[in-house]
C-alpha positions in Angstrom: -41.1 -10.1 70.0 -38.5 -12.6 68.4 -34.7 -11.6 67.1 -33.5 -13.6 64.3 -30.2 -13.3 63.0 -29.9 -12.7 58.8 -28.3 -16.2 57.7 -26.6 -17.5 54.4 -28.4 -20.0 53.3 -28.4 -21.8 49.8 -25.5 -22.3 48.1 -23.2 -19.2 46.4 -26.3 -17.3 47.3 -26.7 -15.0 50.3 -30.2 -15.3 51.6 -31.6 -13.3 54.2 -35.0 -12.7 56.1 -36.5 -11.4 59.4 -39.5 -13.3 61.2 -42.1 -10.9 62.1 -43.6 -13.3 64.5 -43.7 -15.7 66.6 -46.0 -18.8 65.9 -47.0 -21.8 67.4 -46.9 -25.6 65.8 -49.3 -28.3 65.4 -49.5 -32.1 65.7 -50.6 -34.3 63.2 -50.6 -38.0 63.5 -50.1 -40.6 65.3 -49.1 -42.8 63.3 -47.6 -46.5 62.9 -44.2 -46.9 61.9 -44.5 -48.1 58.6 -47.9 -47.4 57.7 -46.8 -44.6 55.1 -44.1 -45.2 52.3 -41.0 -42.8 52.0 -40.3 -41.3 49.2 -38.8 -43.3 46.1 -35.9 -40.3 45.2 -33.4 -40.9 48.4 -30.9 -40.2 46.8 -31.5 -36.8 44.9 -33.3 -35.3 48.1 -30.5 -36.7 50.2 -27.8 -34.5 48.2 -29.4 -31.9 48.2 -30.4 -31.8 51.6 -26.9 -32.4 52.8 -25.5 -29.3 50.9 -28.3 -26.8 52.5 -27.8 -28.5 55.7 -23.8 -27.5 55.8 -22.9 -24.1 55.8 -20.1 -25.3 53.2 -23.3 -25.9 50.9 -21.8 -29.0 49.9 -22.5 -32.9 49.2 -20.3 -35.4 49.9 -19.3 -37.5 46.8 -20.2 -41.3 47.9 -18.3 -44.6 47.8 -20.2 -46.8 50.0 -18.0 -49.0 52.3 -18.9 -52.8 50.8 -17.8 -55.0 53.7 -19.1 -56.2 56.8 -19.8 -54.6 60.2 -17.2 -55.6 62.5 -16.5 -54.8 66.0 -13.9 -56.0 68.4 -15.0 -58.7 71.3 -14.1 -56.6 74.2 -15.6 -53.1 72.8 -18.4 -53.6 75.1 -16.2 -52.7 78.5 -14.8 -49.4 76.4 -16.3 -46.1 76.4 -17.0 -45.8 72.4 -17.1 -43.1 70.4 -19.2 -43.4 67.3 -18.8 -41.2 64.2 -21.4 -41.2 61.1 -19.2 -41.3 57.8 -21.6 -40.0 55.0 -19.5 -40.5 52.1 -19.3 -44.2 53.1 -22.5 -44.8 54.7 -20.8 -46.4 57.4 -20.7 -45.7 61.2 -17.4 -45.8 62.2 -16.4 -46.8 66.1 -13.5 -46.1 68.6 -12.0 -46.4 72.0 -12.9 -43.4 73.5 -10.2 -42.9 75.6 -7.2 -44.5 73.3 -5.2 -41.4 72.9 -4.0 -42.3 70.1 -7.0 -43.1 68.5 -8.0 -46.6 67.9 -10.8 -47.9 65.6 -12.9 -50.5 67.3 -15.3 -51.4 64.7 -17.7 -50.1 61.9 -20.9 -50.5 61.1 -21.7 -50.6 57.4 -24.5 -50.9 54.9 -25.9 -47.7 55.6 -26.9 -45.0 52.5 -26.4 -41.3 54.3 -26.0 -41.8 58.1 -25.9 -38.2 59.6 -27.2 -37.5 63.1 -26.9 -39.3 66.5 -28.1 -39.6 70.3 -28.0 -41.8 73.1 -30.6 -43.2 75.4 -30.2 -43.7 79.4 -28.9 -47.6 78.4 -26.0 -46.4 76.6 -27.8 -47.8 73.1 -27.0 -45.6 70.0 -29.5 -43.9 67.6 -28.4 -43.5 63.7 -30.4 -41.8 61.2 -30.1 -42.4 58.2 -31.5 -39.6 55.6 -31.6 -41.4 52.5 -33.3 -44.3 53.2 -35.8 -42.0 55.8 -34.6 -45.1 58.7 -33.5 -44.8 62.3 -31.6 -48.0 63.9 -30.6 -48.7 67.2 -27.8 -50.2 67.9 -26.7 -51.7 71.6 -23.5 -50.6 73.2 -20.3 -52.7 71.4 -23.1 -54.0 69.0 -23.3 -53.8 64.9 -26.7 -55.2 64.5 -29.6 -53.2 64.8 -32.2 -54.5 68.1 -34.6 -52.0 66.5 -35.4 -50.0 63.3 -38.1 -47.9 62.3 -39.3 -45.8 59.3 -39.7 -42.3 59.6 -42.8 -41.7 58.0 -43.0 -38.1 57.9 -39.4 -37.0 56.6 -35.8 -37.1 55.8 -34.2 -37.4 59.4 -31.5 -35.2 60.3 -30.6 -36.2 64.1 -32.3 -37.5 67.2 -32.3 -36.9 70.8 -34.0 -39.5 73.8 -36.4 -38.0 76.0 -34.5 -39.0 79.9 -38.3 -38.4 81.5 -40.1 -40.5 79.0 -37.8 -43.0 77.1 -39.3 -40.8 73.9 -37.1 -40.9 70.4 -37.2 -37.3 68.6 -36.2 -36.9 65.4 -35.9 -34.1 63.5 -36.4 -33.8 59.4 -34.4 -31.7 57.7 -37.1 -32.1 54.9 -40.1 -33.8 54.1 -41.4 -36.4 52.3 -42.5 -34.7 49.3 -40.0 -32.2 49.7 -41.9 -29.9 51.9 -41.1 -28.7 55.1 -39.5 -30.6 57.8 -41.0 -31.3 61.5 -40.2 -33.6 64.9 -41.4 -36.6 64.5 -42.1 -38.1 68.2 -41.9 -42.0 68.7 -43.8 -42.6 71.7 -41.6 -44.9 74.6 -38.7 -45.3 71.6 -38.8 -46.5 67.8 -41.8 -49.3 68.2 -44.0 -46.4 69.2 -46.8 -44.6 66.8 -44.8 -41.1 65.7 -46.6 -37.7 66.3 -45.5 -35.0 63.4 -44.8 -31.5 65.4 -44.4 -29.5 62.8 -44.9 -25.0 62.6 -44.4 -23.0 59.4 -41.3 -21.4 60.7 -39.1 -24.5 60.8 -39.2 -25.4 57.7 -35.6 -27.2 57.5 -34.5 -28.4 61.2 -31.3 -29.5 62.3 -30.8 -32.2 65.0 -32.8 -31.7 68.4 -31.8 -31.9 72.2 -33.8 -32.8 75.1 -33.0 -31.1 79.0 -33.9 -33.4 82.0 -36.9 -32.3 82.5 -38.2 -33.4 78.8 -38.3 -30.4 77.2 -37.1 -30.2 73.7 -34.9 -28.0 71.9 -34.4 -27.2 68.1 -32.6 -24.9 65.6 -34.5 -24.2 61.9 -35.3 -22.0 59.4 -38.3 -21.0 57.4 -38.7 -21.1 54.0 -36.7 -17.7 53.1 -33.7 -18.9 55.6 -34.4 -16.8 58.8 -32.7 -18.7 61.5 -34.6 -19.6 65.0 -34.1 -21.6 68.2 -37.1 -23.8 69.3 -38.4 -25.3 72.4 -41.3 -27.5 72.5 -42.2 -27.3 75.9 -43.1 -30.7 78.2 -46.5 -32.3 77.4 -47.5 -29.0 74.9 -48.0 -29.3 71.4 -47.1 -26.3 70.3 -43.1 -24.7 69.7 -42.5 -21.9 71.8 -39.4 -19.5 69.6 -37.0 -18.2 72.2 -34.9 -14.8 71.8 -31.8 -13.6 73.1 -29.5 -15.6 71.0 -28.5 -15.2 67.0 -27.1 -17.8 65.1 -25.4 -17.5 61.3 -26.0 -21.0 60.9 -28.0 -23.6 62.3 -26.0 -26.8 64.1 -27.1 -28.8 66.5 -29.0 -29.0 70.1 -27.8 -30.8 72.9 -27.8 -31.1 76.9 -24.4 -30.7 77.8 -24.6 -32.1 81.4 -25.6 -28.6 83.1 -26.8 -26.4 80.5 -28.8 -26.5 76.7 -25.6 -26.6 73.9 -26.7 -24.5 70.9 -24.4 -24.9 67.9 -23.3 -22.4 65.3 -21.4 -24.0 62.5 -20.6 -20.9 60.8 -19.9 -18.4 63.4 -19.9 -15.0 62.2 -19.5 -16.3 59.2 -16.2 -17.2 59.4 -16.2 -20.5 59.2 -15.2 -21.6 62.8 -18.0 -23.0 65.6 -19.7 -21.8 68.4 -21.3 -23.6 70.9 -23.3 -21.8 73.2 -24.5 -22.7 76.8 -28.0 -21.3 77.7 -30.3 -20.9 80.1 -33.9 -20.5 79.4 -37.1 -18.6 81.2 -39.9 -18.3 78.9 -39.1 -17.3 75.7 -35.7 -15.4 76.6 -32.3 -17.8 76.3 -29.3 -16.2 78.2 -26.1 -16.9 77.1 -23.9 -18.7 80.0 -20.8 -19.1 78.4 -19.8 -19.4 74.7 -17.0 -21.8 73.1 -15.4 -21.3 70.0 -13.7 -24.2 68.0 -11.1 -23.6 65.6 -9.0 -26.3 63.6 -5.1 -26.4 62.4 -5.5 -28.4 59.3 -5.5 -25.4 56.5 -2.2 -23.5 56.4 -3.0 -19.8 57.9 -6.3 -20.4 58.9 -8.4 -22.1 61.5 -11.3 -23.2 59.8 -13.8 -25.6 61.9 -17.4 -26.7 60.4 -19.0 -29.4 62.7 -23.0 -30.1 62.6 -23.8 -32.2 65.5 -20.9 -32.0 67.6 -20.6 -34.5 71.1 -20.9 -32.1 73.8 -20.7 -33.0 77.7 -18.6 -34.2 80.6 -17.7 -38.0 80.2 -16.0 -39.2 83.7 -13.3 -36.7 84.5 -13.1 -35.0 80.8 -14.8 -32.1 79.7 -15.1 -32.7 76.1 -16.0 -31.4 72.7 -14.9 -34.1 69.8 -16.6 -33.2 66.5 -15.7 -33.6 63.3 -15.0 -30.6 60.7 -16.2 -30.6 57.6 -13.7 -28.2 56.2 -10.9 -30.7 56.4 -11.3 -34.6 55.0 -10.8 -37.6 57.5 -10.2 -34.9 60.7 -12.4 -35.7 64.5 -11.1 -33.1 67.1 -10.9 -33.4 70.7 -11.4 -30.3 72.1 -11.7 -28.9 76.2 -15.3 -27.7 76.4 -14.4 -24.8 78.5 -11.0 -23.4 76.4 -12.2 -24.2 73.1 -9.6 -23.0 70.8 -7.9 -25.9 68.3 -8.5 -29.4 69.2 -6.1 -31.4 72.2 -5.6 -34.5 70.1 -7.2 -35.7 66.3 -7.8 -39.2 65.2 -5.2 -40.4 62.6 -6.6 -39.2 59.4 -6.0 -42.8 58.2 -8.9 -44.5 60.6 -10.8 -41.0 60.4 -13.8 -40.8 58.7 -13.7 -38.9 55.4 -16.5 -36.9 56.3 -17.7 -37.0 59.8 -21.0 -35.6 60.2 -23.0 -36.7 63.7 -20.5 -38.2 66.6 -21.8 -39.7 69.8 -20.2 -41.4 72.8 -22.1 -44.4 74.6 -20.4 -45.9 78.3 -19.0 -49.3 78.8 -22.0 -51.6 80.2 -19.5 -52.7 82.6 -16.0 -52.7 82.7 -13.8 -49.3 82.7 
């Protein structure tokens, strides 16, 4: 038997469901990238899946950032932390470790960048919803050295299989504005894409993979009832796991020692949880839970992030994220205390609204 939480879900309107089930998904494809066209309206399914997919139901209003991607000659010896700016459409880059915060470079011409991963090379994954494209991008580099067309959906994040070298990315909607799935490139974004897709996850938000290659996933069905996914190593089906409830949906991640499950609207209340979990069969076990709160509204501590870095880098036990509540803020937060953030980026280098954040290791170097 699965427990759901009740969840608000479309905008000024409180919806709320129970599951009575649990159900399995099914494959369809493969396919080659490419072979299908996405959809010509970008744009209007891009809005409006970026308002359902906040728990702020909102857009972001756009002025796309015009110049050139840029990045500083020694960026590739720098731990670098990448940030997706989707009022700009840019991806915006810094040293990791400057203290102070320093921006590095950007990387620009993109249309709605939201979610990002890293693979085992340190190469960076952006999605970009509006255009249905995922780029990689090398460690310190601004041009892609792959892209690929989602052909099933409107990608909201991405996470690299460590077992397999696989790309997962997970559509917040599809095509023809249907329901969403996992769309599986085989060995990385020149492989043929397998569609996992189940009736209740009809929205998803972005995945994470655990060592072992399993795969992890928060959604909703059509009515908003909230559930946390695995799709089990070589199965084809999605197992839905109990034992945790959620108010809204966030992100999925491997945080080093344990599966990261993000609530970005914690007991409603506008602050987020991140959960670490264990999982046997279909039960997940809470193993600790860390709750993020922000400074930047007189009198209350409002924090909204979506796909929140998570994970031990070197000596630091980090959270940065970016909330949603606040223009141009990216927290630093300690993973185990939580509470407000340790240090913020200057709000003048900050993104305006920072949606996906990732951090990739220096190639060489310190």
């Amino acid at each position: 038997m699965c427990r759901w939480s009740l969840a608000r879900y479309f905008v000024g309107v409180v919806t709320a469901a129970l599951l009575s089930g649990c159900g399995g998904g099914t494959p369809s494809g493969p396919n080659v990238p490419g072979t299908q066209s996405p959809s010509t309206h970008h744009a209007l399914a891009n809005a409006r899946m970026i308002a359902l997919s906040n728990s702020l139901g909102e857009a972001p209003v756009q002025h796309p950032n015009r110049g050139k991607s840029w990045i500083r000659s020694n960026a590739g010896k720098k731990w670098l932390l990448y940030v997706s700016d989707a009022s700009s459409g840019a991806v915006d880059i810094y040293n990791y470790r400057a203290k102070a915060g320093k921006l590095y470079g950007q990387i620009t011409g993109l249309s709605f960048p939201y979610g990002q991963c890293i693979d085992s090379a340190g190469d960076v994954y952006v999605v970009d919803n509006a255009t249905a494209q995922i780029y990689e991008y090398a460690h310190g580099g601004t041009t892609p050295i792959a892209t690929a067309s989602d052909t099933y959906g409107y990608p909201i994040g991405c996470s690299v299989d460590p077992t397999t070298g696989n790309l997962a990315v997970a559509n917040f909607d599809g095509l023809a504005s249907d329901a969403g799935g996992i769309d599986v490139f085989a060995g990385g974004l020149s492989g043929s894409q397998t569609n996992y897709a189940n009736s209740n996850l009809y929205h998803l938000w972005p995945p994470g993979y655990d060592p072992s290659g399993n795969l992890f996933v928060q959604g909703t069905d059509y009515s908003g009832a909230i559930s946390l996914a695995e799709l089990p190593v070589r199965k084809k089906k999605f197992t839905f796991l109990n034992g945790l409830t959620i108010d809204f949906p966030g992100s999925v991640a491997w945080d080093g020692a344990y599966i990261a499950v993000t609530d970005q609207n914690y007991q409603y209340n506008y602050t987020t949880m991140i959960y670490r979990i264990s999982v046997s069969g279909s039960k997940a076990t809470v193993i600790r839970a860390t709750d993020l709160t922000d400074t930047c509204y007189p009198y209350r501590n409002w924090m909204v992030a979506v796909q929140p870095f998570v994970g031990t880098m070197g000596k630091q036990n980090t959270v940065v994220a970016g909330n949603l509540q606040c223009p141009n803020r990216v927290g630093f937060w300690d993973y185990t205390k939580g509470g407000t953030p340790k240090r913020v980026l200057p709000s003048g280098i900050a993104p305006e609204v920072p949606y996906g954040q990732s951090v990739s290791p220096p190639s060489h170097g310190n």
